[in-house]
RODO-2510 file (C-alpha; in nm, 4 decimals, decimal comma):
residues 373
     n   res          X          Y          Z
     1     x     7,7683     9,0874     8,4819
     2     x     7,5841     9,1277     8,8183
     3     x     7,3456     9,4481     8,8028
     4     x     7,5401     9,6532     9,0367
     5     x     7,8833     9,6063     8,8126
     6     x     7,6473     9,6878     8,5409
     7     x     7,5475    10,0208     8,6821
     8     x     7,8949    10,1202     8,6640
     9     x     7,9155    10,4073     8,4024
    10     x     8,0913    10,3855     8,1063
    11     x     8,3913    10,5877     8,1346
    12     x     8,6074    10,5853     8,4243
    13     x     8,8544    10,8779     8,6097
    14     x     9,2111    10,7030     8,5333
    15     x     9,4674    10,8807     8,7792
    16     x     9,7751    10,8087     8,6583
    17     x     9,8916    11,0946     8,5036
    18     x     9,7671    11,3522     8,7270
    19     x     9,8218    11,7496     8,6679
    20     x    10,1646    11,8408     8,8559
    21     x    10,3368    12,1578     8,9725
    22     x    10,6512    12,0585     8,9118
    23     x    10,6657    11,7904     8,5652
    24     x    11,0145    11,6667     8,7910
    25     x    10,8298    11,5280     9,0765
    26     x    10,5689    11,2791     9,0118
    27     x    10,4132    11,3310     9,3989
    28     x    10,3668    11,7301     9,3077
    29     x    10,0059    11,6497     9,1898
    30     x     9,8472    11,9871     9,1870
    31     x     9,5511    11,9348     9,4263
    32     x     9,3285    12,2331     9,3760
    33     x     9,3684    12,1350     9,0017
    34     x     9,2696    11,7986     9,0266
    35     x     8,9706    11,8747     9,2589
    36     x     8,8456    12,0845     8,9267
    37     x     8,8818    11,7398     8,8022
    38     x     8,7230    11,5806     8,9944
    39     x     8,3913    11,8121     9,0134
    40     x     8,3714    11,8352     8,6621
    41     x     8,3526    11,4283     8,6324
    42     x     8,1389    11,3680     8,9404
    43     x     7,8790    11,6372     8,7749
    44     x     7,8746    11,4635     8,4571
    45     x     7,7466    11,1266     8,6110
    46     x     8,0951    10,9982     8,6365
    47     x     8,1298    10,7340     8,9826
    48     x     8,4599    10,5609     8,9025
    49     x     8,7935    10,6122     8,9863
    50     x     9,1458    10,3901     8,9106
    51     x     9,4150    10,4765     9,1019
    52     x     9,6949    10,2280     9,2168
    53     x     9,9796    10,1752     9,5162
    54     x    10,2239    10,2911     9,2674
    55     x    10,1006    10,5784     9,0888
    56     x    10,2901    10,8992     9,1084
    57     x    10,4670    10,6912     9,3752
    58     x    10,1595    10,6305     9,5934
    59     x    10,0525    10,9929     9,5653
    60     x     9,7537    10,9360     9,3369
    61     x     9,6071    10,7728     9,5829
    62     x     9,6531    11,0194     9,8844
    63     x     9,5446    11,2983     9,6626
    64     x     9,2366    11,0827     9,5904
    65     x     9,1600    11,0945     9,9476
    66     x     9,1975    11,4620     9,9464
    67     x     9,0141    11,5636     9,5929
    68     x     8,7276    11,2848     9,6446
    69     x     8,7155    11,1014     9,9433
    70     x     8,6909    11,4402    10,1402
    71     x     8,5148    11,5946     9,9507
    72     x     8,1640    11,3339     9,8413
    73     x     7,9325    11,1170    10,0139
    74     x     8,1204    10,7574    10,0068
    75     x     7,8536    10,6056     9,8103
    76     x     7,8248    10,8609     9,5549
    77     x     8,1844    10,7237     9,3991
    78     x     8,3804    10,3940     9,3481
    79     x     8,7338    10,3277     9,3710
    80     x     8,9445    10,0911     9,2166
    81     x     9,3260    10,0408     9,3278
    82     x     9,5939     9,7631     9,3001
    83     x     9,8979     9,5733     9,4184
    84     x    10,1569     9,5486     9,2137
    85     x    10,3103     9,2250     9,3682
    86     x    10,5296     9,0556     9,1700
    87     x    10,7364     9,3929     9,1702
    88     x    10,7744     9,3304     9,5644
    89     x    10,9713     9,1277     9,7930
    90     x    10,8010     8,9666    10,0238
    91     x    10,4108     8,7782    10,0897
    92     x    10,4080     8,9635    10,3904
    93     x    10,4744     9,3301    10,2417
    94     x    10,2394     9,2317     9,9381
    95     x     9,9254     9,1861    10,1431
    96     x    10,0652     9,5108    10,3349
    97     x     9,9577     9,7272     9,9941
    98     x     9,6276     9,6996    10,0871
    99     x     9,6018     9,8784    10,4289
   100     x     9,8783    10,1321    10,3099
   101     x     9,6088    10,2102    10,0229
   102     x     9,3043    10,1834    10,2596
   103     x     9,5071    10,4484    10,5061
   104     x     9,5991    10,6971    10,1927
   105     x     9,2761    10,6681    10,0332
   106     x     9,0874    10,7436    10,3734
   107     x     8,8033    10,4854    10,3561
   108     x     8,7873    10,1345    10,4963
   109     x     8,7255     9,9919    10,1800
   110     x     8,7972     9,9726     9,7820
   111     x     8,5279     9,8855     9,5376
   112     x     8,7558     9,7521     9,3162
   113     x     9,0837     9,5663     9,3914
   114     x     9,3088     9,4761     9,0903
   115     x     9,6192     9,2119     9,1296
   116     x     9,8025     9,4797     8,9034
   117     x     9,9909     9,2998     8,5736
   118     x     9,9341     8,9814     8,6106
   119     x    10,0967     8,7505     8,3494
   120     x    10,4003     8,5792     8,2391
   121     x    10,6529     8,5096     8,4684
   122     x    10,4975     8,7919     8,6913
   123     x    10,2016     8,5536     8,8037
   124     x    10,4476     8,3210     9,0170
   125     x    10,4896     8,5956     9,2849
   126     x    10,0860     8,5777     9,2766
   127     x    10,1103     8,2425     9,3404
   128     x    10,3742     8,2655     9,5403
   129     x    10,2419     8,4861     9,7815
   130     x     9,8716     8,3744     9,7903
   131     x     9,7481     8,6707     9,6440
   132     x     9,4179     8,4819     9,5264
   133     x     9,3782     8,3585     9,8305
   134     x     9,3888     8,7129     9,9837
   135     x     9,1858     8,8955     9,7809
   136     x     8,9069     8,6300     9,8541
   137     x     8,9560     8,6858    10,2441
   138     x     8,9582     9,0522    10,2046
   139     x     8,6072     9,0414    10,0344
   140     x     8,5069     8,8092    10,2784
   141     x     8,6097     9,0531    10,5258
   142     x     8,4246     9,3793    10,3993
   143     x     8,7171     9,5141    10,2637
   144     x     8,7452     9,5003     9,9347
   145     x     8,3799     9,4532     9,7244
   146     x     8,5018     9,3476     9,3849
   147     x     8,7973     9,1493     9,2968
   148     x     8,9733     9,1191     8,9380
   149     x     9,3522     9,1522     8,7752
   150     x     9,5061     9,3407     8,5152
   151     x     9,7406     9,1696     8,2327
   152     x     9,8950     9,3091     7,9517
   153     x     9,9381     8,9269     7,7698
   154     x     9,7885     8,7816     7,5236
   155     x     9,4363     8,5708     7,5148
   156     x     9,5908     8,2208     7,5295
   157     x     9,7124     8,4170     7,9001
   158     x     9,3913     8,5462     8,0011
   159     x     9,2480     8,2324     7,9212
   160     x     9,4671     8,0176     8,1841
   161     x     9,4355     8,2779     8,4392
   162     x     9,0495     8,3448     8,3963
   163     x     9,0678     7,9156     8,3830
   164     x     9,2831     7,8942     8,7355
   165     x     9,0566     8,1632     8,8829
   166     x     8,6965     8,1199     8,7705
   167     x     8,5783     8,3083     9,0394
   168     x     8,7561     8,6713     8,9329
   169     x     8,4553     8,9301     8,9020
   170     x     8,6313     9,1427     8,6347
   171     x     8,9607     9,1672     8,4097
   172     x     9,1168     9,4953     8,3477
   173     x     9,2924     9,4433     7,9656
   174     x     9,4494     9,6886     7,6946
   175     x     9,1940     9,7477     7,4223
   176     x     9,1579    10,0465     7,1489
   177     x     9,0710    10,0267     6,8007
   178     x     9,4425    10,0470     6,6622
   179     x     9,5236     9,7196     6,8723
   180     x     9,2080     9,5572     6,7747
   181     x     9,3746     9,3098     6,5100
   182     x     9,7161     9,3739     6,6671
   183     x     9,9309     9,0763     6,6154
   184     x    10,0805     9,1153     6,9726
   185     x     9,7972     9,3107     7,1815
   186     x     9,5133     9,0947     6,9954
   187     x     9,2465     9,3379     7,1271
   188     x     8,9686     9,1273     7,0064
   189     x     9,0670     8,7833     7,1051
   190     x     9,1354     8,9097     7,4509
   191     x     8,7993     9,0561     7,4657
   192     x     8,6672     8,6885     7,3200
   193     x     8,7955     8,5510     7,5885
   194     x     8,6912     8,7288     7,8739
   195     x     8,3089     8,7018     7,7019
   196     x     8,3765     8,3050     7,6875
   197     x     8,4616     8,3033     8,0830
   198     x     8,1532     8,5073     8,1255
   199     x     8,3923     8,7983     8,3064
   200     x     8,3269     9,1522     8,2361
   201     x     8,6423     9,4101     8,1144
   202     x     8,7221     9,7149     8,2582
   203     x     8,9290     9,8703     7,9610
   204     x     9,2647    10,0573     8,0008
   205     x     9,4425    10,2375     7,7394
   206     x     9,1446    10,3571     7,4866
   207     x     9,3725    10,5831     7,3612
   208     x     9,6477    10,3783     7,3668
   209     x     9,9051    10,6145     7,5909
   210     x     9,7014    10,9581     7,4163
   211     x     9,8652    10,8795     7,0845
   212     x     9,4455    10,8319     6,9574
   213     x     9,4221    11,1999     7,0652
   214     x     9,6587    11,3300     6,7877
   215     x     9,6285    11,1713     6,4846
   216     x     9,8384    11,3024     6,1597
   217     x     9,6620    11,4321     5,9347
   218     x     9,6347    11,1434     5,6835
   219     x     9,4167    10,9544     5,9707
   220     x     9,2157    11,2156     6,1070
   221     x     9,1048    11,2942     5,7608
   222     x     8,7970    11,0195     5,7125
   223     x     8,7017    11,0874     6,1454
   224     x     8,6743    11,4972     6,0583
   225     x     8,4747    11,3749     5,7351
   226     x     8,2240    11,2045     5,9167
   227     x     8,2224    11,4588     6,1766
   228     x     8,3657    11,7489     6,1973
   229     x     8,2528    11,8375     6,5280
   230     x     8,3974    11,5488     6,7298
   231     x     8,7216    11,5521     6,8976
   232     x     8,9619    11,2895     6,7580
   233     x     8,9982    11,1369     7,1550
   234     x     8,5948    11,0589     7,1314
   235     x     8,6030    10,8250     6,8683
   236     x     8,9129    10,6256     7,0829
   237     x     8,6591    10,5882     7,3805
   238     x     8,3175    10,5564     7,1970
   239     x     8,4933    10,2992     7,0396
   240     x     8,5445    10,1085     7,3701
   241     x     8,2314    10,2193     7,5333
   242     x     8,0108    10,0325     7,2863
   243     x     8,2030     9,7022     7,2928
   244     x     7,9616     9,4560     7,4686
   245     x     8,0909     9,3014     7,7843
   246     x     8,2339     9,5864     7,8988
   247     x     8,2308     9,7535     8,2134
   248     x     8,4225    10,0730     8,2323
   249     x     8,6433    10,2731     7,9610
   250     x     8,9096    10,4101     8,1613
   251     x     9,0338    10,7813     8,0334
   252     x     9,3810    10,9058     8,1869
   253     x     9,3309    11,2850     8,2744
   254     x     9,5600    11,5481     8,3602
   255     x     9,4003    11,8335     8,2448
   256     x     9,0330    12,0091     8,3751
   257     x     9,0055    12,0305     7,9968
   258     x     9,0391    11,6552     7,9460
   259     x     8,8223    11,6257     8,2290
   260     x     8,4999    11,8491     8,0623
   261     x     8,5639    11,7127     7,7077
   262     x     8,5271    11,3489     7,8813
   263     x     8,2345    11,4905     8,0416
   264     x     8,0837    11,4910     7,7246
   265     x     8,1258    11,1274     7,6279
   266     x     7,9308    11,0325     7,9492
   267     x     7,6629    11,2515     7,8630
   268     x     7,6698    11,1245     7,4949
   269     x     7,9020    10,8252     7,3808
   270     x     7,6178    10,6327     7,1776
   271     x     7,7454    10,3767     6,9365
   272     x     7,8754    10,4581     6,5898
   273     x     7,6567    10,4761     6,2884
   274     x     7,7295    10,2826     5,9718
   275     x     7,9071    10,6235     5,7862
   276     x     8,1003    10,6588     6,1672
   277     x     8,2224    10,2826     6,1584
   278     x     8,3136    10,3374     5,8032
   279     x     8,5290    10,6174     5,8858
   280     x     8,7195    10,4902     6,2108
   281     x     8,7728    10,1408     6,0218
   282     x     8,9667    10,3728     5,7034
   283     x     9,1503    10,5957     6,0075
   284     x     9,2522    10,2559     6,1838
   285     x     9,3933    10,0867     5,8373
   286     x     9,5805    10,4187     5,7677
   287     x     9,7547    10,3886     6,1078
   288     x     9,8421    10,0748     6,0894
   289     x    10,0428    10,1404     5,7795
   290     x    10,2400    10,3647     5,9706
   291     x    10,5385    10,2725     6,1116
   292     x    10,4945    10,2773     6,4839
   293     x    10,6510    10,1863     6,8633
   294     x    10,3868    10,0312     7,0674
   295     x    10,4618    10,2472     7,3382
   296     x    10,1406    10,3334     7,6436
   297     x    10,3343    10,5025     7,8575
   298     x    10,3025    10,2507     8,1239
   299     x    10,6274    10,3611     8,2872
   300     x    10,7209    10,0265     8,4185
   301     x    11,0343    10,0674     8,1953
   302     x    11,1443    10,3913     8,3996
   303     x    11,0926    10,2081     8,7563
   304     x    11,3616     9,9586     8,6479
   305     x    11,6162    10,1835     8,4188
   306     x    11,9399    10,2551     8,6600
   307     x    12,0048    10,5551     8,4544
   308     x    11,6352    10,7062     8,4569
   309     x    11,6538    10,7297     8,1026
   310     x    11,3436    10,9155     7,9567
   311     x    11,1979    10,5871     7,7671
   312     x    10,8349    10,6560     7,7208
   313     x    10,8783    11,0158     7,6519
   314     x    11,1548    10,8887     7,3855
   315     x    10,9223    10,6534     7,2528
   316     x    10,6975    10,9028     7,2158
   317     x    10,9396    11,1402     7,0169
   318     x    11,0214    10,8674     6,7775
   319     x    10,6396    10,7723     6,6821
   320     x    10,6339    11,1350     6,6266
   321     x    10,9187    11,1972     6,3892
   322     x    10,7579    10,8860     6,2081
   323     x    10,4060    10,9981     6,1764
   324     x    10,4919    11,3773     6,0879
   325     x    10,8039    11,2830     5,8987
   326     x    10,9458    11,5723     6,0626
   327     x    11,2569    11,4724     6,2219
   328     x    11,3322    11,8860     6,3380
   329     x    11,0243    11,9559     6,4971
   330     x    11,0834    11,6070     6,7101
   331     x    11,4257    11,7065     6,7879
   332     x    11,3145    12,0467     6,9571
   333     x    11,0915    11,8708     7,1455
   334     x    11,3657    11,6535     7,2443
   335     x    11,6152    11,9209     7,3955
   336     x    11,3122    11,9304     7,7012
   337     x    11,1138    11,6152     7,7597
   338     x    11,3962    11,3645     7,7018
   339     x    11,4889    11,5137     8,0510
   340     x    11,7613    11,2016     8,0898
   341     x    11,8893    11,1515     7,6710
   342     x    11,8879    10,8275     7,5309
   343     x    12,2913    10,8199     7,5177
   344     x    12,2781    10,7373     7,8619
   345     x    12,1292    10,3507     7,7997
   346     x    12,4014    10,1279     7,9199
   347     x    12,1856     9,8517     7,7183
   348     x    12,1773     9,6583     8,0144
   349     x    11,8267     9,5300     7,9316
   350     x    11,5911     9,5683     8,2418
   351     x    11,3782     9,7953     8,0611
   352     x    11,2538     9,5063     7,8043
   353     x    11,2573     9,2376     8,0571
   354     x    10,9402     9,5014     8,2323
   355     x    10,7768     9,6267     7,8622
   356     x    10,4550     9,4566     7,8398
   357     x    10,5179     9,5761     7,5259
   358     x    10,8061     9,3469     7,3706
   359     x    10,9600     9,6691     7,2146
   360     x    11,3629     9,6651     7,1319
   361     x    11,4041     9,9436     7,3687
   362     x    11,7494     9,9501     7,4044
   363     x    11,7676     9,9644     6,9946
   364     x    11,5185    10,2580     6,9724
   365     x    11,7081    10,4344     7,2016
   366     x    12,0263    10,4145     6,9615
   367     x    11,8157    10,5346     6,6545
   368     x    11,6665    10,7753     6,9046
   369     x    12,0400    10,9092     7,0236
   370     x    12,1652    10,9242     6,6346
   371     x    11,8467    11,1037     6,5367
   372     x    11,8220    11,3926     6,7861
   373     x    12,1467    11,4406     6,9608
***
C-alpha cells in the first residue's frame, strides 16, 4: 500500500442510502440534511467519500457536489465513484459514466474509480468494452488518481481478476464478521487473497446491509457484557477497521445521528482486546445459528424486477420475523415498507440472475406472501 492510500482514514462516508424527503423517490435526498452529514464527518477527520453513477439514480452524486464539493477545499476530501458497465449497452456509453460523474460531482477528477461488480458473467462487458484499458488512460490522463473494482464473488474470482489485472491499486469486497467463515461470502479467503496479490481492500458492507446494528437479544448479550457502553454498529466496523490490509471501512449513512456516532469510531476504533474478541466471536457463533437471508440491500434486485416488488425491504422483514420469532410485529411492519407486496412476483427470475447473493428470491417471496398477507 503506497503511503498516500495509506493515509486514507479508516472509515469512509458510504452514500448510498442517503436521508430523503420523500422515502418514494430515491433522487429526494434531503440536502440541508445531508450537509449536517457531511460536517459532522469532515470534523471528525473523516476525507472519504463512495458514491456511484447509479446511486439514488445518479443523485448521490450531484448532491455530493452540492453537500461537499461546494462546500470544502478539494484537497481536504476524496471521492470514490463507479461504472456500473456490464448493466449498460454500449462501450461507447460505458466510458460516457465517467464525464457524466465528473459533471455531477463538479470536479475534474475522482480519487477513486471503481469498475462497479465485477465478476461472473458480468466481467465480459469489462472486457468487452475495454474498461481496463480505460481506466488506465484516464489515470494517465489526470482524471482519475486511483483505479480498483468491486466484486461480490468468491476468492477463487478475485484471484483471476487480481491475476488478469496485476496492476489494480485497490479491491472494494464484502467483509463483516458474520460473513467471515461464510460458506458463500468467504470473508476471510477473499481478504487472503487480496493480501497474496499485495492489493489493499476498501471494505463495503461492515454491517452487512445494517442488520449488525440490531442484533436480537440473544447476540447482543456477550457485546453489552463486555461493554456496555458501545453501540452494537461499533463492534461491526472496529471489526473491519483493524483487519490488516485494509484501506477504508465504508459506513452507509442516512441519518446526522449515524453520522456523529461514526464520528466516534474515527476518533476511537482501536483494536479489540482479548475479553472484546471473546465476546464478538460468542455474538458471531450465536448468529450464525440463526436462520437467516443473506440479504445487503444492494438493490440490484429492484433495478431488474418488472413489477418493482419491494425485495430487499421483504428480505429484511423475513430475517426479522426469524430473529424475533415474532411473526405480528413483522407483519405490521409489512402493511408500510413492502410498498409493492410480494404477491406481485410473477417468478420470472431476473431478480436472482442480479443477487450477488444466490438467494431463492422468488421462493422467499412466497413464504413472505403466505406469512404477512
Amino acid at each position: 500500500m503506497t503511503p498516500e492510500l495509506a493515509a486514507t482514514p479508516k472509515l469512509g462516508f458510504g452514500c448510498m442510502r442517503l436521508p430523503l424527503t420523500d422515502p418514494a423517490d430515491q433522487k429526494s435526498i434531503d440536502i440541508e440534511h445531508f450537509k449536517q452529514m457531511v460536517d459532522a464527518f469532515m470534523d471528525a477527520g473523516g476525507t472519504y467519500f463512495d458514491t456511484a453513477f447509479v446511486y439514488h439514480e445518479g443523485a448521490s452524486e450531484t448532491a455530493l457536489r452540492q453537500a461537499l464539493v461546494e462546500r470544502y477545499p478539494r484537497e481536504s476530501f476524496t471521492i470514490a465513484t463507479k461504472c456500473l458497465a456490464w448493466a449498460i449497452g454500449s462501450a461507447e456509453e460505458a466510458k460516457s459514466c465517467l464525464d457524466t460523474s465528473l459533471e455531477r460531482l463538479g470536479t475534474n477528477y475522482v480519487d477513486f474509480y471503481l469498475l462497479h461488480n465485477v465478476g461472473g458473467p458480468r466481467t465480459a462487458k469489462f472486457d468487452e468494452y475495454g474498461m481496463w484499458d480505460f481506466v488506465k488512460e484516464q489515470k494517465a490522463a489526470g482524471r482519475i488518481r486511483h483505479w480498483g473494482f468491486s466484486m461480490h464473488d468468491g476468492p477463487e474470482t478475485l484471484d483471476e481478476l487480481l491475476t488478469a489485472h496485476p496492476d489494480a491499486e485497490f479491491v472494494q469486497l464484502q467483509v463483516n464478521y458474520l460473513d467471515w467463515e461464510d460458506p458463500v461470502t468467504q470473508s476471510r479467503a477473499c481478504m487472503e487473497v487480496a493480501a497474496k496479490h499485495g492489493v489493499p481492500v476498501i471494505v463495503m458492507e461492515p454491517a452487512r446491509g445494517g442488520r449488525l446494528a440490531e442484533l436480537p437479544e440473544a447476540a447482543a448479550a456477550p457485546l453489552k457484557a463486555a461493554n456496555p457502553d458501545a453501540p452494537l454498529v461499533s463492534w461491526a466496523y472496529r471489526f473491519c477497521m483493524n483487519q490488516p490490509n485494509v484501506l477504508t471501512v465504508l459506513s452507509g449513512m442516512s441519518t446526522i445521528d449515524q453520522a456523529r456516532e461514526n464520528a466516534e469510531l474515527l476518533r476511537d476504533g482501536g483494536p479489540f482486546s482479548p475479553d472484546e474478541q471473546a465476546a464478538l466471536d460468542q455474538a458471531a457463533s450465536i448468529l450464525r445459528g440463526m436462520a437467516n437471508i443473506p440479504c445487503t440491500n444492494c438493490r440490484y434486485c429492484v433495478k431488474e424486477c418488472p413489477q418493482g416488488v419491494g425485495i430487499p425491504e421483504i428480505m429484511n422483514l423475513l430475517n426479522l420475523e426469524l430473529m424475533t420469532e415474532n411473526r405480528a410485529f413483522a407483519k405490521e411492519l409489512y402493511s408500510w415498507q413492502a410498498v409493492k407486496p410480494a404477491s406481485e412476483c410473477i417468478a420470472c427470475g431476473a431478480c436472482e440472475a442480479m443477487c450477488p447473493q444466490s438467494i431463492d428470491i422468488i421462493h422467499q417471496l412466497e413464504v413472505a406472501a403466505d406469512h404477512f398477507e
